[in-house]
C-alpha positions as CSV (number, residue, x, y, z in Angstrom):
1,X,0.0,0.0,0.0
2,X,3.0,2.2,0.9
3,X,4.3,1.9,-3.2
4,X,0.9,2.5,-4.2
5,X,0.1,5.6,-2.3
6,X,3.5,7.2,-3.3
7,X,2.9,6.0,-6.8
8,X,-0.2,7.6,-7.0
9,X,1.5,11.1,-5.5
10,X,4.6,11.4,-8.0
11,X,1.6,10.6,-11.0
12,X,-0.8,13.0,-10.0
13,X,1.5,15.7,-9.7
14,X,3.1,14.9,-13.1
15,X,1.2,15.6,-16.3
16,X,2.0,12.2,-18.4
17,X,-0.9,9.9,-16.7
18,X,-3.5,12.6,-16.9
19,X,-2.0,13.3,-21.0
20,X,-2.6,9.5,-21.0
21,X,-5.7,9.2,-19.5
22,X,-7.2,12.5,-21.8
23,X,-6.2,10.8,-25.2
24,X,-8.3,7.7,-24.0
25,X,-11.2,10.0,-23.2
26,X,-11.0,12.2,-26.0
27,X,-10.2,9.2,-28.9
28,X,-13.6,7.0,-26.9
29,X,-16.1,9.6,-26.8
30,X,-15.0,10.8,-30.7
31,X,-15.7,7.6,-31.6
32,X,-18.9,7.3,-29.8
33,X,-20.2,10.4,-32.1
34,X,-18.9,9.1,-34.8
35,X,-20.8,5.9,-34.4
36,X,-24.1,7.8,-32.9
37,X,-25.5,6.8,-36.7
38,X,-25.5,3.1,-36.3
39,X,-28.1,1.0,-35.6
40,X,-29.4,0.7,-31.8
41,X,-29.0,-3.4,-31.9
42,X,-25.9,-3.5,-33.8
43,X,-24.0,-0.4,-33.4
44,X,-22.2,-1.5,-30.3
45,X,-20.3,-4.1,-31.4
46,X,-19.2,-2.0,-34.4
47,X,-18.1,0.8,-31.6
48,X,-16.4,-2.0,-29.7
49,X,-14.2,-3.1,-32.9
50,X,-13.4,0.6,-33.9
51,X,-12.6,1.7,-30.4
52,X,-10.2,-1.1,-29.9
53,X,-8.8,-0.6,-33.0
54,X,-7.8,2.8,-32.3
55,X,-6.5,2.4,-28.7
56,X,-4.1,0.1,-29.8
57,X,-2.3,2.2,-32.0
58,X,-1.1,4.5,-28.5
59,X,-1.8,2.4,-25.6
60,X,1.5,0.3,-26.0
61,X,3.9,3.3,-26.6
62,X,2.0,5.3,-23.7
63,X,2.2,2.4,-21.3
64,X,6.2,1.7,-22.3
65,X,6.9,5.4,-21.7
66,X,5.3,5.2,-18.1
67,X,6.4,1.9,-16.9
68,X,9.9,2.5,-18.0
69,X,9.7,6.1,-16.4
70,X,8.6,4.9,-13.0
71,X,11.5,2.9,-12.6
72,X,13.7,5.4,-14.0
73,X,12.4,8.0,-11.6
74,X,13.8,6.3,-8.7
75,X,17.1,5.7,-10.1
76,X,17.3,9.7,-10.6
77,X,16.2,10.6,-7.4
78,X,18.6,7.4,-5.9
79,X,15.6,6.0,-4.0
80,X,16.3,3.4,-5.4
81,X,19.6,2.7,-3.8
82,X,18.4,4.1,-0.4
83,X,15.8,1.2,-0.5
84,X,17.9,-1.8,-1.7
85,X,20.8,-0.7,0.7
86,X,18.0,-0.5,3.5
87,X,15.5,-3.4,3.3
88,X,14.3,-4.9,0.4
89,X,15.9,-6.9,-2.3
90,X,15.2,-6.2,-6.4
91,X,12.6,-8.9,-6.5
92,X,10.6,-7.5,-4.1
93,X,11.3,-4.0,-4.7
94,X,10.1,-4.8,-8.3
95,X,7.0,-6.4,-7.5
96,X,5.9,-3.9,-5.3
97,X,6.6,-1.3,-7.8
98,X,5.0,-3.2,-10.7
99,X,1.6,-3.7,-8.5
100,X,1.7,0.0,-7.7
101,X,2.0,1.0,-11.1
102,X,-0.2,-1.2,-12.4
103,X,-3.0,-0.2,-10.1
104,X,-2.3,3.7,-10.8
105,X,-2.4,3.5,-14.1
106,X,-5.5,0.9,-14.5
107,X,-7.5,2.6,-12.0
108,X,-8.9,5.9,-13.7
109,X,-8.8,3.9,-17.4
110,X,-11.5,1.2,-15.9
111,X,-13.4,3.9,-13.8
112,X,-13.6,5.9,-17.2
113,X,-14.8,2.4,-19.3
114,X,-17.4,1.8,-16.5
115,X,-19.0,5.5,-16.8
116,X,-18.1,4.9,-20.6
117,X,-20.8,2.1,-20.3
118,X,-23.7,4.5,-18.8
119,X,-22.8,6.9,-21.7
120,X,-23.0,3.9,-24.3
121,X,-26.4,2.9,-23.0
122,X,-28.1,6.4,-24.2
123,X,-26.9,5.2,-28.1
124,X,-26.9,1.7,-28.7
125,X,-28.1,-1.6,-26.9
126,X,-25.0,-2.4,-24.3
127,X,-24.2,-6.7,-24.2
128,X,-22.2,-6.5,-21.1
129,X,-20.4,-10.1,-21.6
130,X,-18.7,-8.2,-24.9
131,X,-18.4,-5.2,-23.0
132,X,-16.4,-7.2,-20.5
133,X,-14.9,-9.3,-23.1
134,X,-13.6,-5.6,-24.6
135,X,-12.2,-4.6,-21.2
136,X,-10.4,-7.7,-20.4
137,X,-8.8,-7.3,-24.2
138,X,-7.5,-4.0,-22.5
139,X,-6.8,-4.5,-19.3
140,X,-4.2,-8.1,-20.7
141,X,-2.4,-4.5,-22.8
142,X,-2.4,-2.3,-20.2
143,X,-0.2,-5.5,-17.9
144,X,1.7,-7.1,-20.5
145,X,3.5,-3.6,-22.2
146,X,3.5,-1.6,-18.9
147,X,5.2,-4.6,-17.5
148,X,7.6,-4.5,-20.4
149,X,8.1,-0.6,-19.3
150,X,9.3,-1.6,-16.0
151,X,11.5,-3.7,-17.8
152,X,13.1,-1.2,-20.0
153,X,13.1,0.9,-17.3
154,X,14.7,-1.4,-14.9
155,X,18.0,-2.1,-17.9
156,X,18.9,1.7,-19.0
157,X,20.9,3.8,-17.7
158,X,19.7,6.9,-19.4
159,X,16.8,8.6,-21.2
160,X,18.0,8.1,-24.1
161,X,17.6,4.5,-23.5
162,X,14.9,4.1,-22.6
163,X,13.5,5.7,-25.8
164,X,15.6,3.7,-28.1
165,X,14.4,0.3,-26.4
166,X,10.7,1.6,-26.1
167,X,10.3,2.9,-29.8
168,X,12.4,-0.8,-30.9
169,X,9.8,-2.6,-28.6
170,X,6.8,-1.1,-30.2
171,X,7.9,-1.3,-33.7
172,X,8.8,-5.1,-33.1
173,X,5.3,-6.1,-32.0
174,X,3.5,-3.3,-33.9
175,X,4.8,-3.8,-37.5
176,X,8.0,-6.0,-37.3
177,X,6.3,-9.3,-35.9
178,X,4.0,-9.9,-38.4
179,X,6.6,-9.3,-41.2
180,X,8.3,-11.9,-40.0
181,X,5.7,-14.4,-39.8
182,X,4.5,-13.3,-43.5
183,X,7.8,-14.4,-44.8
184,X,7.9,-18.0,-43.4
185,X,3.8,-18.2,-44.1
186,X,4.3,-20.2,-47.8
187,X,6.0,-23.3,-45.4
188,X,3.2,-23.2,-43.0
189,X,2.2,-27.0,-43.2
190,X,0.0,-29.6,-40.7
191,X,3.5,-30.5,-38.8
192,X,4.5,-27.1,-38.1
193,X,1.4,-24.9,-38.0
194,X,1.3,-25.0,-33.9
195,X,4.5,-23.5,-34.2
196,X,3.3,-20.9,-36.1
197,X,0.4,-20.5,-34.5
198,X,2.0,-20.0,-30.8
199,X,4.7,-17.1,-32.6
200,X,1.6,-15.8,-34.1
201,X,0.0,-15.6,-30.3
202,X,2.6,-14.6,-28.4
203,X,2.3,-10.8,-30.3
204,X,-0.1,-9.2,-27.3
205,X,-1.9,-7.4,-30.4
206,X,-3.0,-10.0,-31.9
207,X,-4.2,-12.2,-28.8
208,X,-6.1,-9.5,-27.8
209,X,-7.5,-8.8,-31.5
210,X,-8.4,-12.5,-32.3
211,X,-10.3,-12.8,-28.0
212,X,-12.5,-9.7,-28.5
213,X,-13.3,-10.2,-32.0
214,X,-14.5,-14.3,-31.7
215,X,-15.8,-13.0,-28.3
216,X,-18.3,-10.4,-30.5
217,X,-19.1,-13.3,-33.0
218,X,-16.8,-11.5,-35.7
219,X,-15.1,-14.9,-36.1
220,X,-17.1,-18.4,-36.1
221,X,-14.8,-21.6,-35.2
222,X,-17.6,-23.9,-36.0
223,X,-16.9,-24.9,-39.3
224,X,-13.1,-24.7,-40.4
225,X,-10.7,-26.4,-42.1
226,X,-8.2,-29.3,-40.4
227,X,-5.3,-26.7,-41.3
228,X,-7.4,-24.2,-39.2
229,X,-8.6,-26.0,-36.2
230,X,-4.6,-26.8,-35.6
231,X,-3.8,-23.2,-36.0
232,X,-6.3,-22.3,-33.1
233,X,-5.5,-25.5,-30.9
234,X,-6.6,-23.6,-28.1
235,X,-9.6,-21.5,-27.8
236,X,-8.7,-17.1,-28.1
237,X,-8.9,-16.5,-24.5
238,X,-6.5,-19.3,-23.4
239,X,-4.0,-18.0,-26.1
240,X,-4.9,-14.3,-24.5
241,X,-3.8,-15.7,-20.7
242,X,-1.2,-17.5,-21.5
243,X,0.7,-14.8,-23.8
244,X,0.1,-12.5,-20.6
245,X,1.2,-15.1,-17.9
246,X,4.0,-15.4,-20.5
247,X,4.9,-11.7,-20.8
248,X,5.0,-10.6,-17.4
249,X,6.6,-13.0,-15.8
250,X,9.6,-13.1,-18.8
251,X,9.8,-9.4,-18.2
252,X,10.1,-9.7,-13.8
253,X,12.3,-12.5,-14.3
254,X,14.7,-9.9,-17.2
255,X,14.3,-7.5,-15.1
256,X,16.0,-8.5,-12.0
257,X,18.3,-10.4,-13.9
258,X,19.8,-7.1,-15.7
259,X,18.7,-4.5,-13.7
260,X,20.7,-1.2,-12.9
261,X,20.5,0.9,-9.9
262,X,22.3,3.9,-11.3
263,X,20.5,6.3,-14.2
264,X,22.0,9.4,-15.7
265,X,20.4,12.6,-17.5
Protein backbone atom coordinates (compact mmCIF):
# COMPACT_ATOMS: atom_id res chain seq x y z
CA UNK A 1 0.00 0.00 0.00
CA UNK A 2 2.96 2.20 0.91
CA UNK A 3 4.31 1.91 -3.19
CA UNK A 4 0.89 2.50 -4.22
CA UNK A 5 0.11 5.56 -2.34
CA UNK A 6 3.55 7.20 -3.34
CA UNK A 7 2.86 6.01 -6.79
CA UNK A 8 -0.21 7.65 -7.04
CA UNK A 9 1.53 11.13 -5.47
CA UNK A 10 4.59 11.35 -8.02
CA UNK A 11 1.64 10.64 -10.96
CA UNK A 12 -0.82 12.97 -10.03
CA UNK A 13 1.49 15.69 -9.75
CA UNK A 14 3.06 14.87 -13.14
CA UNK A 15 1.20 15.57 -16.28
CA UNK A 16 1.99 12.15 -18.42
CA UNK A 17 -0.86 9.94 -16.69
CA UNK A 18 -3.45 12.57 -16.94
CA UNK A 19 -1.96 13.28 -20.97
CA UNK A 20 -2.57 9.49 -20.98
CA UNK A 21 -5.68 9.24 -19.52
CA UNK A 22 -7.19 12.50 -21.81
CA UNK A 23 -6.21 10.81 -25.21
CA UNK A 24 -8.27 7.70 -23.98
CA UNK A 25 -11.21 9.96 -23.19
CA UNK A 26 -10.97 12.22 -25.96
CA UNK A 27 -10.20 9.23 -28.90
CA UNK A 28 -13.57 6.96 -26.93
CA UNK A 29 -16.12 9.56 -26.85
CA UNK A 30 -14.98 10.78 -30.69
CA UNK A 31 -15.66 7.59 -31.63
CA UNK A 32 -18.89 7.33 -29.75
CA UNK A 33 -20.16 10.41 -32.06
CA UNK A 34 -18.87 9.14 -34.75
CA UNK A 35 -20.82 5.86 -34.40
CA UNK A 36 -24.14 7.84 -32.85
CA UNK A 37 -25.49 6.80 -36.67
CA UNK A 38 -25.52 3.13 -36.33
CA UNK A 39 -28.13 1.03 -35.57
CA UNK A 40 -29.44 0.70 -31.76
CA UNK A 41 -28.99 -3.38 -31.89
CA UNK A 42 -25.90 -3.52 -33.78
CA UNK A 43 -23.97 -0.39 -33.38
CA UNK A 44 -22.17 -1.50 -30.28
CA UNK A 45 -20.29 -4.09 -31.45
CA UNK A 46 -19.17 -1.98 -34.41
CA UNK A 47 -18.07 0.81 -31.62
CA UNK A 48 -16.36 -2.03 -29.71
CA UNK A 49 -14.18 -3.07 -32.86
CA UNK A 50 -13.43 0.60 -33.86
CA UNK A 51 -12.58 1.71 -30.38
CA UNK A 52 -10.22 -1.08 -29.86
CA UNK A 53 -8.79 -0.64 -32.99
CA UNK A 54 -7.83 2.83 -32.26
CA UNK A 55 -6.54 2.41 -28.67
CA UNK A 56 -4.12 0.07 -29.76
CA UNK A 57 -2.26 2.22 -31.99
CA UNK A 58 -1.14 4.52 -28.49
CA UNK A 59 -1.85 2.42 -25.64
CA UNK A 60 1.53 0.26 -25.99
CA UNK A 61 3.93 3.26 -26.61
CA UNK A 62 1.95 5.25 -23.74
CA UNK A 63 2.15 2.35 -21.29
CA UNK A 64 6.23 1.73 -22.27
CA UNK A 65 6.90 5.36 -21.74
CA UNK A 66 5.28 5.17 -18.06
CA UNK A 67 6.41 1.88 -16.90
CA UNK A 68 9.90 2.49 -17.95
CA UNK A 69 9.73 6.07 -16.35
CA UNK A 70 8.63 4.86 -12.99
CA UNK A 71 11.55 2.92 -12.59
CA UNK A 72 13.75 5.42 -14.02
CA UNK A 73 12.38 7.96 -11.58
CA UNK A 74 13.82 6.26 -8.68
CA UNK A 75 17.09 5.71 -10.11
CA UNK A 76 17.31 9.70 -10.65
CA UNK A 77 16.18 10.64 -7.41
CA UNK A 78 18.61 7.45 -5.89
CA UNK A 79 15.60 6.05 -3.95
CA UNK A 80 16.28 3.36 -5.44
CA UNK A 81 19.64 2.68 -3.77
CA UNK A 82 18.41 4.10 -0.43
CA UNK A 83 15.79 1.16 -0.50
CA UNK A 84 17.92 -1.75 -1.65
CA UNK A 85 20.77 -0.67 0.75
CA UNK A 86 18.04 -0.51 3.45
CA UNK A 87 15.53 -3.44 3.30
CA UNK A 88 14.28 -4.87 0.42
CA UNK A 89 15.93 -6.94 -2.29
CA UNK A 90 15.20 -6.24 -6.36
CA UNK A 91 12.64 -8.89 -6.52
CA UNK A 92 10.62 -7.45 -4.07
CA UNK A 93 11.30 -3.97 -4.65
CA UNK A 94 10.06 -4.80 -8.32
CA UNK A 95 7.03 -6.41 -7.50
CA UNK A 96 5.86 -3.92 -5.30
CA UNK A 97 6.61 -1.27 -7.82
CA UNK A 98 4.98 -3.16 -10.67
CA UNK A 99 1.62 -3.73 -8.53
CA UNK A 100 1.70 0.02 -7.67
CA UNK A 101 2.02 0.95 -11.07
CA UNK A 102 -0.20 -1.22 -12.38
CA UNK A 103 -3.00 -0.19 -10.12
CA UNK A 104 -2.27 3.71 -10.78
CA UNK A 105 -2.41 3.46 -14.06
CA UNK A 106 -5.53 0.95 -14.50
CA UNK A 107 -7.47 2.65 -11.95
CA UNK A 108 -8.90 5.86 -13.74
CA UNK A 109 -8.84 3.89 -17.44
CA UNK A 110 -11.52 1.22 -15.88
CA UNK A 111 -13.37 3.92 -13.80
CA UNK A 112 -13.63 5.85 -17.16
CA UNK A 113 -14.85 2.38 -19.33
CA UNK A 114 -17.45 1.76 -16.48
CA UNK A 115 -19.04 5.51 -16.80
CA UNK A 116 -18.10 4.94 -20.60
CA UNK A 117 -20.83 2.13 -20.30
CA UNK A 118 -23.70 4.52 -18.83
CA UNK A 119 -22.80 6.90 -21.72
CA UNK A 120 -23.00 3.94 -24.34
CA UNK A 121 -26.37 2.88 -23.04
CA UNK A 122 -28.11 6.45 -24.25
CA UNK A 123 -26.85 5.16 -28.12
CA UNK A 124 -26.86 1.73 -28.71
CA UNK A 125 -28.12 -1.57 -26.87
CA UNK A 126 -24.97 -2.40 -24.30
CA UNK A 127 -24.20 -6.74 -24.23
CA UNK A 128 -22.23 -6.51 -21.13
CA UNK A 129 -20.42 -10.10 -21.63
CA UNK A 130 -18.69 -8.17 -24.93
CA UNK A 131 -18.43 -5.16 -23.01
CA UNK A 132 -16.42 -7.21 -20.49
CA UNK A 133 -14.91 -9.33 -23.12
CA UNK A 134 -13.59 -5.62 -24.59
CA UNK A 135 -12.20 -4.55 -21.18
CA UNK A 136 -10.42 -7.72 -20.37
CA UNK A 137 -8.77 -7.31 -24.22
CA UNK A 138 -7.47 -3.97 -22.46
CA UNK A 139 -6.77 -4.46 -19.26
CA UNK A 140 -4.16 -8.06 -20.67
CA UNK A 141 -2.44 -4.54 -22.76
CA UNK A 142 -2.38 -2.26 -20.18
CA UNK A 143 -0.24 -5.47 -17.92
CA UNK A 144 1.73 -7.11 -20.48
CA UNK A 145 3.47 -3.57 -22.22
CA UNK A 146 3.46 -1.56 -18.87
CA UNK A 147 5.19 -4.57 -17.46
CA UNK A 148 7.60 -4.53 -20.35
CA UNK A 149 8.15 -0.59 -19.33
CA UNK A 150 9.32 -1.62 -15.98
CA UNK A 151 11.47 -3.71 -17.84
CA UNK A 152 13.07 -1.22 -19.97
CA UNK A 153 13.09 0.94 -17.28
CA UNK A 154 14.67 -1.41 -14.86
CA UNK A 155 18.04 -2.13 -17.87
CA UNK A 156 18.86 1.68 -18.97
CA UNK A 157 20.93 3.79 -17.70
CA UNK A 158 19.67 6.90 -19.39
CA UNK A 159 16.82 8.59 -21.16
CA UNK A 160 18.02 8.12 -24.09
CA UNK A 161 17.57 4.53 -23.51
CA UNK A 162 14.95 4.09 -22.64
CA UNK A 163 13.47 5.72 -25.84
CA UNK A 164 15.59 3.74 -28.10
CA UNK A 165 14.43 0.27 -26.44
CA UNK A 166 10.71 1.56 -26.13
CA UNK A 167 10.33 2.91 -29.77
CA UNK A 168 12.39 -0.76 -30.86
CA UNK A 169 9.77 -2.61 -28.58
CA UNK A 170 6.80 -1.09 -30.15
CA UNK A 171 7.91 -1.30 -33.75
CA UNK A 172 8.83 -5.09 -33.14
CA UNK A 173 5.31 -6.07 -31.96
CA UNK A 174 3.51 -3.29 -33.94
CA UNK A 175 4.79 -3.81 -37.50
CA UNK A 176 7.96 -6.05 -37.29
CA UNK A 177 6.34 -9.31 -35.85
CA UNK A 178 3.97 -9.92 -38.44
CA UNK A 179 6.59 -9.26 -41.24
CA UNK A 180 8.31 -11.88 -39.97
CA UNK A 181 5.70 -14.39 -39.84
CA UNK A 182 4.49 -13.27 -43.50
CA UNK A 183 7.75 -14.40 -44.75
CA UNK A 184 7.87 -17.98 -43.43
CA UNK A 185 3.81 -18.18 -44.08
CA UNK A 186 4.27 -20.23 -47.77
CA UNK A 187 6.04 -23.27 -45.39
CA UNK A 188 3.25 -23.20 -43.03
CA UNK A 189 2.20 -26.99 -43.20
CA UNK A 190 -0.01 -29.56 -40.72
CA UNK A 191 3.49 -30.53 -38.79
CA UNK A 192 4.52 -27.08 -38.13
CA UNK A 193 1.42 -24.88 -37.96
CA UNK A 194 1.27 -25.00 -33.89
CA UNK A 195 4.51 -23.45 -34.22
CA UNK A 196 3.31 -20.87 -36.12
CA UNK A 197 0.38 -20.54 -34.52
CA UNK A 198 2.04 -20.00 -30.78
CA UNK A 199 4.65 -17.12 -32.64
CA UNK A 200 1.57 -15.75 -34.11
CA UNK A 201 -0.03 -15.55 -30.33
CA UNK A 202 2.62 -14.63 -28.38
CA UNK A 203 2.27 -10.78 -30.29
CA UNK A 204 -0.13 -9.25 -27.34
CA UNK A 205 -1.86 -7.43 -30.45
CA UNK A 206 -3.04 -9.95 -31.89
CA UNK A 207 -4.18 -12.19 -28.77
CA UNK A 208 -6.07 -9.49 -27.83
CA UNK A 209 -7.48 -8.82 -31.49
CA UNK A 210 -8.41 -12.47 -32.28
CA UNK A 211 -10.32 -12.77 -28.03
CA UNK A 212 -12.51 -9.72 -28.51
CA UNK A 213 -13.28 -10.25 -32.03
CA UNK A 214 -14.45 -14.27 -31.67
CA UNK A 215 -15.83 -13.03 -28.34
CA UNK A 216 -18.27 -10.41 -30.52
CA UNK A 217 -19.09 -13.30 -33.00
CA UNK A 218 -16.82 -11.51 -35.71
CA UNK A 219 -15.07 -14.94 -36.08
CA UNK A 220 -17.08 -18.37 -36.06
CA UNK A 221 -14.81 -21.56 -35.21
CA UNK A 222 -17.55 -23.95 -36.02
CA UNK A 223 -16.86 -24.88 -39.25
CA UNK A 224 -13.13 -24.74 -40.37
CA UNK A 225 -10.72 -26.40 -42.13
CA UNK A 226 -8.20 -29.30 -40.40
CA UNK A 227 -5.30 -26.68 -41.31
CA UNK A 228 -7.42 -24.22 -39.24
CA UNK A 229 -8.61 -25.97 -36.15
CA UNK A 230 -4.64 -26.79 -35.60
CA UNK A 231 -3.81 -23.24 -36.00
CA UNK A 232 -6.30 -22.31 -33.10
CA UNK A 233 -5.53 -25.52 -30.88
CA UNK A 234 -6.62 -23.61 -28.13
CA UNK A 235 -9.62 -21.47 -27.84
CA UNK A 236 -8.72 -17.07 -28.09
CA UNK A 237 -8.87 -16.53 -24.55
CA UNK A 238 -6.52 -19.32 -23.38
CA UNK A 239 -4.04 -17.97 -26.08
CA UNK A 240 -4.90 -14.34 -24.53
CA UNK A 241 -3.79 -15.74 -20.71
CA UNK A 242 -1.22 -17.46 -21.46
CA UNK A 243 0.68 -14.79 -23.82
CA UNK A 244 0.06 -12.50 -20.57
CA UNK A 245 1.17 -15.07 -17.92
CA UNK A 246 4.00 -15.41 -20.51
CA UNK A 247 4.92 -11.75 -20.82
CA UNK A 248 4.96 -10.62 -17.44
CA UNK A 249 6.63 -13.04 -15.77
CA UNK A 250 9.64 -13.09 -18.84
CA UNK A 251 9.81 -9.43 -18.19
CA UNK A 252 10.05 -9.66 -13.83
CA UNK A 253 12.30 -12.46 -14.31
CA UNK A 254 14.69 -9.88 -17.16
CA UNK A 255 14.34 -7.51 -15.10
CA UNK A 256 16.02 -8.48 -12.04
CA UNK A 257 18.32 -10.36 -13.90
CA UNK A 258 19.77 -7.11 -15.72
CA UNK A 259 18.72 -4.48 -13.65
CA UNK A 260 20.65 -1.22 -12.89
CA UNK A 261 20.54 0.92 -9.91
CA UNK A 262 22.29 3.93 -11.27
CA UNK A 263 20.50 6.26 -14.16
CA UNK A 264 21.97 9.39 -15.74
CA UNK A 265 20.42 12.62 -17.47
Amino acid sequence: MHYIWKEWKENIKGKGLWLSFGIIVLVSIGLLYKSSNLSFDQGFYVLLINLFDAVIYFIPIICLFLGAFAIFQEKEQKTLIMLLTRRDDYKSFLLQKSIAVHSVLLGPVLLWFFAYLIIIKFFFQPDLKAYLAFLLSLLCLFLIYTQLGLLIGSISRSRMQIVGFTVAVWFYFFFLHDFILLSFLSDVTYENVKGFSAAYFINPLQAARMFLESSLGVYSFDHMSKLLQSFMWMKPGLFLMANAVLLLFTSYILAVIFHRKEGTE
